[in-house]
N, C-alpha and C positions, 0 to 999 in steps of 0.2 A: 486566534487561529494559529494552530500549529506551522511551521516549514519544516516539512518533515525529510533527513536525504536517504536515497536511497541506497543502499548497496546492492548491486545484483551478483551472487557469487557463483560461476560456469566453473569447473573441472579449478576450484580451489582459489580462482582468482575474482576480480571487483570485473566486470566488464557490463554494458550497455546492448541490449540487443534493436534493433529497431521492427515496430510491430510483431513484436513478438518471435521474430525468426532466432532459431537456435543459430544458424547458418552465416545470419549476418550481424555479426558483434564485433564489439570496439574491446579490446582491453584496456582498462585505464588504472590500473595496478594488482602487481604480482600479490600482495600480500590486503587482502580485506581487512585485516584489522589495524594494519595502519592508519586505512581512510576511516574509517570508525574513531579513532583517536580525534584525525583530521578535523573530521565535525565537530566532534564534543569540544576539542581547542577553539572553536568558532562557533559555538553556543549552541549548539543542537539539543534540543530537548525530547528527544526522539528519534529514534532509528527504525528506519524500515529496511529489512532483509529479502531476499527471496533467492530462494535455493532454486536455480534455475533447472540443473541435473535432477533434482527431487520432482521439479511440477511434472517433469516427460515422463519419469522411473515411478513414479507416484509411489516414490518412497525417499525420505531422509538420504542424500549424497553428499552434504556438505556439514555433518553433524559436529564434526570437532573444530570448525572453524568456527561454528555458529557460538559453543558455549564459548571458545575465546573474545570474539565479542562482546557477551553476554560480560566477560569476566573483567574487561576493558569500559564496558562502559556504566559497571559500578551502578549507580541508583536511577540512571540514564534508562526508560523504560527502553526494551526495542521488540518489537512486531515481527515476526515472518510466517510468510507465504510459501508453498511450492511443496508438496507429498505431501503433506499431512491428513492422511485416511486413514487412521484408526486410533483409539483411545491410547494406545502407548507409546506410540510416538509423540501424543498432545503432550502427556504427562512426561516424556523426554525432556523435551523441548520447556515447558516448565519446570523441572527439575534443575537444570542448567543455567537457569535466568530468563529467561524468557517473557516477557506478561506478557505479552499478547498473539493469537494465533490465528491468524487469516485461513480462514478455507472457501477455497473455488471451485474446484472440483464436483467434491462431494454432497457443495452448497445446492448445486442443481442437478445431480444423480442420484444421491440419497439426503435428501432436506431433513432428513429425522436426525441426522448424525448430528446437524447444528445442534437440534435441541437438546440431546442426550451430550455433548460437552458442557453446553451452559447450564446444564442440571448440575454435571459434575466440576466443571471448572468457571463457576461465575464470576462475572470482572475479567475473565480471560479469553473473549472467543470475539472474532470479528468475522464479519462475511468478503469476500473479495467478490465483484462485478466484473468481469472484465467481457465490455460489451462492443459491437462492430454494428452499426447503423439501428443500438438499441435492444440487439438481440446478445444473450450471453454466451461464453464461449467456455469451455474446457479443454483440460488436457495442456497445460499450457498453453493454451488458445489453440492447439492443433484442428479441434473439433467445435461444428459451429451447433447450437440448440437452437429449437422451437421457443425458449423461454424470453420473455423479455424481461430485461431489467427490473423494472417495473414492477411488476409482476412478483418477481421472487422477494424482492426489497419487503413488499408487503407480505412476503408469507414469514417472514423471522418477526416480525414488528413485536407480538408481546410474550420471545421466546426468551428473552435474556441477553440478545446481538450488543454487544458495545458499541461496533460503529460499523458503516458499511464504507471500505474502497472498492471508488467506483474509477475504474480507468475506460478510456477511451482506446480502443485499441488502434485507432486507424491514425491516432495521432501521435502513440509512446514510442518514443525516441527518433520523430521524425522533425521535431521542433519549429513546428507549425504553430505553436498556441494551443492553452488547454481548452476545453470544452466547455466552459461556462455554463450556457444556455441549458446544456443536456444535465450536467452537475448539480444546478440549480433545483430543476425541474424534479429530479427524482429526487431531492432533500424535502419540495412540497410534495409529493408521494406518499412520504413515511414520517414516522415520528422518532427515526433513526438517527443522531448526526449522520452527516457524508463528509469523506475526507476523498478530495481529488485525487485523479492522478493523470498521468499521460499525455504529455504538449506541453506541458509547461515550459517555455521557454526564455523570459523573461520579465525584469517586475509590474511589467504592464500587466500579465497572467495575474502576480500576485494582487495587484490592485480590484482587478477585475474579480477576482474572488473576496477579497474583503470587503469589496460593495455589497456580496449577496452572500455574509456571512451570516445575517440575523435570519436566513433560509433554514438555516440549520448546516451549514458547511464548517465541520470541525479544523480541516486543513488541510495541507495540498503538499505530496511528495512530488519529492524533485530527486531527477538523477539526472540524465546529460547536459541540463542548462549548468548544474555543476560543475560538473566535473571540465564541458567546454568555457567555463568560467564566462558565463554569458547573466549570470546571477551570481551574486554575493550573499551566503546565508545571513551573515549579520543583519546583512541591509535589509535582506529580505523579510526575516521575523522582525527586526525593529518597524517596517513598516506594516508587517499582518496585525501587529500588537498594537494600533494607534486605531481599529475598526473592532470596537468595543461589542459584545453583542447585543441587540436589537436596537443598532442605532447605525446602520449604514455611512451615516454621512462624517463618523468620528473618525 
């Protein structure tokens, strides 16, 4: 199971929003590719992005920060989320480094768009959830859908989806604890892994997801328990990596 950190990047910089408000954010450093560094020194095998300017603009805002990442963290896969609606921007964004590309948005306004990237970019497309008492959200979470989670999960199942993040919105960066129970429940849903997000707060989270990793839970981003240093990466994948898959109790 992955421990994946997050960088959230606002008007150029690393900052943390809580449930989603543009409004109320922390900044936790001027320069994102520093903490990009930061992690991969502390054994990150994975970086999660999200252009927070891009999910509101529902277009690419932070593009030349992204490929210095991209350029920093060398064979270090990294993921982001936030604008990405249309084929050229995906192909941007892989062009630059990129592998992986989270779409939210468009995953529940135009559900064909998933399929038509995974036609053209496969091994490269991930679906983002970002769900509030189970139902999905868009627009950076501005706007609330009819859709539930659920629901959508099962409409990419045999499109091509690499993996599905699933956040909890009522819980991201309020560090309350992630959502297990919900997290679990839609990995039996689908035949998708699920990679957590949202609450994560400390290695008890971690624990608790490594028990119901043989669900199909590929792994769990982490941003403020980081950054409030309330989690240790090391610690933290040293112990996702001891919960083997379909053996819970390893």
């Amino acid at each position: 199971m992955l421990i994946i950190p997050a960088i959230d990047i606002k008007d150029g910089k690393c900052v943390r929003l809580r449930q989603g408000r543009m409004d109320d954010d922390t900044v936790f450093d001027e320069n994102p590719v520093d903490v990009a560094r930061r992690w991969l020194d502390e054994g990150a095998r994975r970086i999660h992005l999200v252009d927070l300017d891009g999910a509101f603009a529902g277009e690419p805002r932070n593009a030349a920060v992204v490929g210095e990442i991209c350029k920093a963290c060398g064979q270090v896969p990294v993921q982001i989320g936030g604008g990405i609606r249309s084929m050229e921007i995906a192909s941007a964004y892989l062009d630059v480094g990129v592998q992986y590309l989270i779409i939210g948005t468009l995953a529940v306004k135009q559900p064909e768009f998933v399929d038509e990237l995974c036609r053209h970019f496969p091994g490269h497309v991930i679906v983002g959830l970002d769900a509030n008492n189970g139902f999905v959200a868009t627009e950076g979470w501005a706007e609330a859908s009819s859709v539930t989670a659920v629901s959508l999960a099962q409409r990419f199942e045999d499109v091509g989806v690499c993996s599905i993040v699933y956040t909890d919105i009522s819980r991201d960066g309020m560090m309350q604890g992630v959502n297990t129970e919900a997290t679990a429940a839609l990995a039996d849903a689908v035949n998708i892994p699920i990679i957590a997000s949202g609450g994560v707060t400390d290695i008890n989270d971690i624990e608790a997801l490594g028990r119901q990793r043989h669900r199909g839970i590929e792994g769990a981003i982490v941003g403020r328990a980081l950054y409030e240093k309330t989690i240790d990466l090391a610690t933290a994948q040293a112990l996702a990596d001891t919960y083997a898959a379909g053996n819970p109790e390893s």
